[in-house]
N, C-alpha and C positions, 0 to 999 in steps of 0.2 A: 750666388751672384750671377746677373743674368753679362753674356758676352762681353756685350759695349762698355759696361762698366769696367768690365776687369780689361778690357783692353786699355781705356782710357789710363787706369793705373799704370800697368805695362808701359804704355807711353812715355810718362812722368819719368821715367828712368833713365830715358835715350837725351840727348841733347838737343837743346831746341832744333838746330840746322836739319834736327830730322824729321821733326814733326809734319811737314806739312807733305811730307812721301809715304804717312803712312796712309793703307787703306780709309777711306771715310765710311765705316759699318753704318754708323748713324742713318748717314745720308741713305742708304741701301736701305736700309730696314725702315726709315720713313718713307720710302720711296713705297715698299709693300705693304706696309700697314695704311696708308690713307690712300693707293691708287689700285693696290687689288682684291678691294673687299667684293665677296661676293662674288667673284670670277671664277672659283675653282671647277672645274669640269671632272672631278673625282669626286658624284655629287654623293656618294652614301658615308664618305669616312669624313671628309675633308666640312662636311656639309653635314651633320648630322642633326641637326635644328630643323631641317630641310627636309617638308614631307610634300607628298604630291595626292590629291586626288585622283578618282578617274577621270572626272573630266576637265583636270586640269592640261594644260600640254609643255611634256616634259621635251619633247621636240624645241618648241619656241622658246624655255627656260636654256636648256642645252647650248641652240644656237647662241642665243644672244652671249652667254657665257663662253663661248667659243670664240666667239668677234673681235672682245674685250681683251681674251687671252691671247690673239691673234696679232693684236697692237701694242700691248703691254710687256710681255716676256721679251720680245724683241728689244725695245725699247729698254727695259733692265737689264738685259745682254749686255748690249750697246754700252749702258753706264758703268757694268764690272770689267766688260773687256778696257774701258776706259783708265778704272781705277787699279787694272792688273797691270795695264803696261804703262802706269805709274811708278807702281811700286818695282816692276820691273828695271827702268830705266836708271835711277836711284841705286838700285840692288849694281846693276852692270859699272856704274860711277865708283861707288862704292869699291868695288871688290877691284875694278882697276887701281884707285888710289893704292887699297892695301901691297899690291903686287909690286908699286912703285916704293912702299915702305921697304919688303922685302929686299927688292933689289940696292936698295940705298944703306940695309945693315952690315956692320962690319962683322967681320969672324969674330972678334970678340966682345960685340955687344951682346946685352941681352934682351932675345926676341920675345918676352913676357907683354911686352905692352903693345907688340904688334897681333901677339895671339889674343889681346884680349879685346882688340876690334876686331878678328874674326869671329869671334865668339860672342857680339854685338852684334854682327852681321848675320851670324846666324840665326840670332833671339829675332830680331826684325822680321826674315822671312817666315820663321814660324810663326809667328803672330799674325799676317800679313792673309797665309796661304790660310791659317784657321778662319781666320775672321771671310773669307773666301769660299771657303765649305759650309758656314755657318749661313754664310748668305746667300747661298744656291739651296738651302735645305730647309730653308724659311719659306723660298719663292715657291720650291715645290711642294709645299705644303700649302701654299694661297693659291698656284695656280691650277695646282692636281697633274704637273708631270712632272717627268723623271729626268732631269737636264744637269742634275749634279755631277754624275757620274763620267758623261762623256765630256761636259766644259772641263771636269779634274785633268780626262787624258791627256787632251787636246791642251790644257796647260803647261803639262810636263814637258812639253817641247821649249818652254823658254828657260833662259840662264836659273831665273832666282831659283826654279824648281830644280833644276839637275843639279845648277852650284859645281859642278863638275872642276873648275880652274879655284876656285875657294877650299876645297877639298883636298888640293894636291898642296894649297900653300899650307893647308894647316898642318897638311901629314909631316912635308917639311921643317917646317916647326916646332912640334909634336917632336922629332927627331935630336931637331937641336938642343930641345931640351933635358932630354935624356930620359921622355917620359914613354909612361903603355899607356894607348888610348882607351884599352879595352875597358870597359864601366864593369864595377863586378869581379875582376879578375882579381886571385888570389895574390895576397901579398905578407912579409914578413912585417907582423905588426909587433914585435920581439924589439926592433932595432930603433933605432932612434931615426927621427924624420928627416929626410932629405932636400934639400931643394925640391928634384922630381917630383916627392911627395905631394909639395906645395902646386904646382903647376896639374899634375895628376887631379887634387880634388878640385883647382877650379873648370878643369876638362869636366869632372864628374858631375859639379854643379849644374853645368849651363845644358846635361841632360832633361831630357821631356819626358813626360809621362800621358799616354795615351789609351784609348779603350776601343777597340775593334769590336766590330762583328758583322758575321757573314752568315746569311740565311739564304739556303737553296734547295733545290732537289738531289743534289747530288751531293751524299752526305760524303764520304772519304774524299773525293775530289772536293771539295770544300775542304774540309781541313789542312788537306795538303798544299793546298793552293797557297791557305792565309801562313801557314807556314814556310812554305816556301821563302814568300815575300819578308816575312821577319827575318829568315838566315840570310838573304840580298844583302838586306838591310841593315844588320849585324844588331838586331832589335835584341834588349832582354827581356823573356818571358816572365813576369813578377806572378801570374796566377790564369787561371783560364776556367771557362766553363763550357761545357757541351750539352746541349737539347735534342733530342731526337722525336720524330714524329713520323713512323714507316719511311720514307725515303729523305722527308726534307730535314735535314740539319740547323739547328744555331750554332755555332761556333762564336764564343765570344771570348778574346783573348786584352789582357792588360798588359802594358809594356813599357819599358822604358826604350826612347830611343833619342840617337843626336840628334842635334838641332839641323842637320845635312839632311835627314831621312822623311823632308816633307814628299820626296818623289814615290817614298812609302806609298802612299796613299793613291796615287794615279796609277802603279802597279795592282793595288790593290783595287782599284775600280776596274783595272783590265779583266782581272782575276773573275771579278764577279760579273762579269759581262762573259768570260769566257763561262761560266757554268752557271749560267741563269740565275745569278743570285744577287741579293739585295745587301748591298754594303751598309752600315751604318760606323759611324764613328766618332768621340766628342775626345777634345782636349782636356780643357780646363775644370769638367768635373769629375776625367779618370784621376787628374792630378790632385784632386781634393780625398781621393779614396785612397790614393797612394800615401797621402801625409798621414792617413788613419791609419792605412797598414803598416807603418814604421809606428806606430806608439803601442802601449800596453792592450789597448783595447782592438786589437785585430782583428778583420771580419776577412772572410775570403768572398771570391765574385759572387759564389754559390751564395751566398749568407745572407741577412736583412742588413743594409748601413744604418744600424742605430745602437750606441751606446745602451748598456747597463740591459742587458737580454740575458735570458737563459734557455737554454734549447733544451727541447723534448721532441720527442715522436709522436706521435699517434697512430694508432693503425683502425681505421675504421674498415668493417666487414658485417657482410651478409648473404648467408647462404642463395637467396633472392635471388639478390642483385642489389646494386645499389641507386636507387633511387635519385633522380634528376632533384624530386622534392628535398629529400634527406640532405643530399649535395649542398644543394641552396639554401637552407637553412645553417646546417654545417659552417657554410663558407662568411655565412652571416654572423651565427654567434662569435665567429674567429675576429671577422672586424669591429663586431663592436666591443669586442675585450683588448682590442689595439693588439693582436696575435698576428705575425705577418709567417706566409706560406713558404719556405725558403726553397723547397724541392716536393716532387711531388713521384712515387715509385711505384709501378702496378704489380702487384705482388703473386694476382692467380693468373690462368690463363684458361678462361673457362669464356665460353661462348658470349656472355654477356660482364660487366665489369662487376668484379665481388666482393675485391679488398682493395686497398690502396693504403702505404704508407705515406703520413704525413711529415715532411721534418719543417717542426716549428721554432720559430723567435720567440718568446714569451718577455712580456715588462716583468721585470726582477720582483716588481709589488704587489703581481698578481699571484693569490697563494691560489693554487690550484684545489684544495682541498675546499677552499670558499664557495667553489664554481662546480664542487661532485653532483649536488642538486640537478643543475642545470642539465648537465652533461645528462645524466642519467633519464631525466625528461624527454629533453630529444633523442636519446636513444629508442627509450620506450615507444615515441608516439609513432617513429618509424623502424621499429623491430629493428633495428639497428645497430650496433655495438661499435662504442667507442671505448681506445684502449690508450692511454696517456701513459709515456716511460719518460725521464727523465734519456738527454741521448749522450751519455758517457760509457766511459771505455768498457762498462760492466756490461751493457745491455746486450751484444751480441758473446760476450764471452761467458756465457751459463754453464755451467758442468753437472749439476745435477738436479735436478725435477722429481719434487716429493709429490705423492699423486695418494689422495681418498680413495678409497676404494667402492662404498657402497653409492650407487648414485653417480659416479663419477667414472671409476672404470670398468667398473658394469652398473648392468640398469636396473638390479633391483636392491633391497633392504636384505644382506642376507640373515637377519632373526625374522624379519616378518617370511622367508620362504622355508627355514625349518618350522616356522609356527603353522603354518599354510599342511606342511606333512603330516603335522601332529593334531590338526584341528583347533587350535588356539589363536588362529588368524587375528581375527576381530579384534580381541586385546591385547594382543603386541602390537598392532598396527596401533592402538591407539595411543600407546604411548611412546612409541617412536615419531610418530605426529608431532608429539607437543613435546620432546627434548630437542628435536630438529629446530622447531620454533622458538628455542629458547625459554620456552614455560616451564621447564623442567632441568634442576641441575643430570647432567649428563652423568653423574654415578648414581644419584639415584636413581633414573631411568633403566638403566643399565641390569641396576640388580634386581629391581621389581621386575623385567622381560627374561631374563636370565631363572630369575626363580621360576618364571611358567614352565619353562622346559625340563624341570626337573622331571626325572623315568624317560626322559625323551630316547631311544635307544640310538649311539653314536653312529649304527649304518645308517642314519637318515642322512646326515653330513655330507657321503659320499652321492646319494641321491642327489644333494642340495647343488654339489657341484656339477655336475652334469647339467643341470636347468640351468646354472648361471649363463648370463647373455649378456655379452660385453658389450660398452659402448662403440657407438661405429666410431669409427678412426682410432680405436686404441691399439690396434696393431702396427696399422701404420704409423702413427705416431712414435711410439716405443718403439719398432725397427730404425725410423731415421734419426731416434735421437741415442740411440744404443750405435748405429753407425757414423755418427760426428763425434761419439765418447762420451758421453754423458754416461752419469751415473745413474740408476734410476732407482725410487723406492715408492712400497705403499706403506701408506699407517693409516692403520681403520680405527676404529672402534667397534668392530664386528669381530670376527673371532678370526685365531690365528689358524689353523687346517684349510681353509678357505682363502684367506691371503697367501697362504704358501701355496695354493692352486693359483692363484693370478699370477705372482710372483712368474711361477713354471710357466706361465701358457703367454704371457707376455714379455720373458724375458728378464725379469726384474734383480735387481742385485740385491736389493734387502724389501722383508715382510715384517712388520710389527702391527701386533692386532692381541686382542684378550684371549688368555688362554682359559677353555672350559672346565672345569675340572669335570673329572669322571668317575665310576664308581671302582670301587678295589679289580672286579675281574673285570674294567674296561668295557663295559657291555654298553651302560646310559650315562646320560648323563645325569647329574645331582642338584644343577639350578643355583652354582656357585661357578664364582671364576678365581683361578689362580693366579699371584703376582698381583703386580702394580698395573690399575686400572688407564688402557688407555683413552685417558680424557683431552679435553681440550688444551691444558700443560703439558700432558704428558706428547702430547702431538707435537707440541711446539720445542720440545726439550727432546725429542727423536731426531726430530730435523737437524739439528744443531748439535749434536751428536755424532749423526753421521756425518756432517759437513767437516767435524771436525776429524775425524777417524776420515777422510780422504784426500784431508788438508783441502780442502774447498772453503773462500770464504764467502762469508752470506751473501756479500753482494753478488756471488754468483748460482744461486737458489733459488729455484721457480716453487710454489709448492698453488697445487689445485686441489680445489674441494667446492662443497655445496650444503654445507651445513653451520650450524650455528659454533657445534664443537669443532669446526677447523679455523675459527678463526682466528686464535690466536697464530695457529701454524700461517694462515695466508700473509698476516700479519709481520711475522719475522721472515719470511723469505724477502727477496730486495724486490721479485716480481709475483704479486699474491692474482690466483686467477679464480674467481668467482665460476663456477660453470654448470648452468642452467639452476644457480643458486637460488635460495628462499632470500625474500625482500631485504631481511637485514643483513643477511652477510651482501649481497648488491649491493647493499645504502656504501659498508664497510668497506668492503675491499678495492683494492687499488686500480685491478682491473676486473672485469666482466666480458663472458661467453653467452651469450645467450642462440648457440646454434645448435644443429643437430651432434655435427664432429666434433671430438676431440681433435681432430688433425689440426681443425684450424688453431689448436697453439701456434705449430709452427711459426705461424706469420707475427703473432705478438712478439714471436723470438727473432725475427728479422727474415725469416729464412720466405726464398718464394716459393710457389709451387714446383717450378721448375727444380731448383736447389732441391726439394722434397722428394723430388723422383727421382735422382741423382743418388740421394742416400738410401733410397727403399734399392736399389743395385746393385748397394754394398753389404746388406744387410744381410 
């Protein structure tokens, strides 16, 4: 509802006698919409329609727009200082008669109906003094200057803005009644209602509800400033949000405050005059976000205001950089899926920008699983990874991270590098190809590559381990997540001597992987494995095993792989990570890596870089 209207309602309420003392917005705002069009001298924002050639002259356009504003703003002045020490003189009438009610009550009358014309008198000036900011911030936006701020100061000098003598009748009052003014303050809701009571919430009704904000260079002195002015003020803080940008601040704070605290705001114009900052502030639609934040559907400042949302994260990264193009695309598919951006976190601090967490609003009707295509497309065509969590209480609270081994926390196949020892290359590889791909049940892959090696003699194994070469960041990774607590494990489908090397060399708490069997004196092997084959079930029934032997619940299990057999495992963990996987565990799984480190889990897991090196300290 735009001002005028809701002022007009407002009006409706008061008694005719009053009507014609209130401000005229109308008249003001018709006054700027048909006499200063085209004047603004703030020609890139104010004016953005507005192009110039070279040999056009921005001089001659300037002037003449200078001329206009030169006769007109004055001129508007002129009309508000008119329609202020209207509502002024009225406000002064006013608050005298009340003074003369006071003096005319008896001790034992009750002063209810005299509090409830100041409490009338006060709805008027705040209506009065809005509609007054509203229309200095209209003019500044058609004429391209900044006049809001110092007309507010230079306001506060009259009665209706200080109210100072209205103030002390109502404290008086307020006394007589036997009430607390304080809005907010604790009470015994146990006991049955008092008169007090009664007079207490019409105190509490005839509070306002407003939305501040302060944008400057000076981030703490901004904050303390706007603070300041709310403790003056005896304002309640209902929610607040902060922006930073190297030194400049937003500080934006939501408030409840008396209908007395319009002098609020001309402190706060001092405020941001005292530290070069730009004030903004609206009434009537902090008070429409306040009527939302008292009902079931709650949003905070930080938040999107739109019913039936459900938030997720995103964390998109690349080892690169990230991409001006990728960005723009990105920010694209968000709006045309109706996705609104609610925060935005930089997660590395590396020379050029690499990660960034996204906290999104999602429409309730958009299944995300509908949109994995999409996502996956744009990722690809800018090497780019995008990583979608759901943003509840689980996401940052993980405890343990089931990790692949082959491919994953090192970089080779460890049967294709015993095959490699023994000269059987060629055909193990060929069939570990097509079980990775899914062309091959994973047991029977297993036993056809397993039978090659039979006579293979078991000192190859130890050979095998020395060549293995871990993926880059698996150290650091498993250090920062072994020093936040986490639990850690691998499950292969590669053999168990060899997981119990990674295990040791990265710190791990559990190994599970195929056991080989060997011949009677231990010397070769026989091209058979022992126990229960670990397959793509058995991967997924480890994980969940262990979770529960640590009392860990799922929803707090990460598990990472790159094969076709981990998918079941990616699957049941709450965060399944794809990493530098084949196409169809990609298609599948919930998130995807497609960079060199492992480190970069970290960041799917919340954590920043900074936080990263923080734990590698502890470790």
């Amino acid at each position: 509802m735009k001002y005028g209207s809701y002022l007009e309602l407002q009006k409706a309420e008061f008694p005719a006698s009053w009507q014609a003392h209130f401000l005229d917005y109308t008249k003001l705002k018709t006054y700027l919409k048909t006499r200063m069009v085209d004047t603004s001298v703030h020609l890139s924002t104010a004016c953005p329609s507005l192009t110039f050639k070279w040999e056009d002259s921005v001089a001659d356009t300037l002037g003449s727009r200078l001329e206009r504003v030169r006769t007109l703003t004055p001129e508007f002045i002129r009309m508000l200082d008119a329609q202020v020490t209207k509502v002024n003189t009225f406000f002064e009438r006013m608050q005298s008669d009340i003074q003369a009610l006071c003096k005319a009550l008896r001790a034992e009358q009750e002063p209810q109906s005299v509090l409830n014309e100041v409490l009338r008198l006060e709805r008027f000036v705040f209506l009065n003094f809005t509609g007054v900011a509203k229309a200095l911030k209209k003019h500044d936006k058609w004429a391209g200057l900044f006049v809001r701020e110092p007309y507010l100061v230079r306001m506060s000098e009259l009665e209706f803005v200080a109210s100072t003598e209205l103030q002390q009748i109502k404290a008086e009052l307020v006394a007589r009644l036997g009430c607390d003014e304080v809005v907010g303050s604790s009470r015994d809701t146990t006991r049955a209602p008092t008169p007090s009571d009664k007079h207490r919430a019409d105190i509490e009704h005839a509070t306002q509800t407003a939305m501040v904000s302060l944008r400057g260079p000076h981030g703490t002195d901004i904050i303390g400033g706007v603070l300041t002015c709310l403790s003056k003020h005896k304002c309640q803080i209902v929610d607040f949000s902060l922006s930073r940008l190297h030194h400049d601040v937003t500080f934006g704070v939501l408030v409840h405050l008396h209908e007395r605290s319009v002098d609020l705001f001309s402190d706060l114009a001092q405020t941001a005059q005292r530290w070069d900052g730009t004030l903004s502030f609206d009434v009537q639609d902090a008070q429409l976000k306040a009527t939302k934040l008292a009902t079931s559907a709650q949003y905070a400042l930080s938040e999107a205001p739109y019913a039936q949302r459900i938030k997720y994260v995103a964390t998109v990264l690349n080892e690169r950089g990230l991409s001006p193009e990728f960005l723009s695309e990105w920010l694209a598919w968000l709006l045309a899926k109706k996705i609104s951006v609610e925060q935005m976190r930089r997660l590395d601090r590396r020379t050029s920008l690499m990660c960034v967490e996204f906290r999104l609003s999602v429409p309730h009707d958009l299944g995300l699983d509908k949109v994995r295509a999409e996502l996956i497309a744009i990722s690809s065509a800018h090497q780019t990874d995008v990583a979608l969590q759901p943003d509840n209480v689980f996401r940052r609270q993980k405890r343990l991270v089931v990790f692949d081994m082959d491919s994953t926390l090192i970089q080779q196949e460890v049967i294709d590098e015993i095959a490699r020892a023994t000269g059987i290359e060629e055909q193990v590889a060929a069939i570990t190809e097509r079980a990775m791909q899914g062309e091959m049940d994973f047991g029977e892959s297993l036993a056809a590559r397993v039978a090659l090696l039979a006579g293979t003699p078991v000192s190859v194994l130890e050979g095998v381990k020395q060549r293995l070469v871990f993926t880059e960041g698996a150290h650091y990774l498993c250090r920062a997540l072994k020093s936040a607590g986490f639990k850690l494990a691998v499950i292969s489908g590669g053999f168990l001597p060899l997981a119990k090397h990674v295990k040791t060399e990265l710190g791990l708490d559990y190994a599970f992987a195929n056991q080989l069997a060997v011949s009677a004196d231990g010397s070769v092997l026989v091209g058979e494995t022992v126990g229960p084959v670990v397959d793509a079930a058995r991967k997924a029934e480890l994980l969940e095993v262990i979770a529960q032997a640590e009392g860990i619940a799922i929803d707090q299990v990460v598990a990472v792989g790159d094969g076709a057999n981990d998918l079941l495992m990616l699957a049941k963990a709450s965060l399944g990570i794809a990493f530098n996987a084949k196409p169809r565990v990609q298609e599948q799984a919930r998130a995807r890596i497609n960079q060199k480190s492992l480190a970069n889990i970290l960041y799917l897991m919340g954590y920043s870089e900074s936080e990263a090196s923080e734990l590698q300290l502890l470790g």
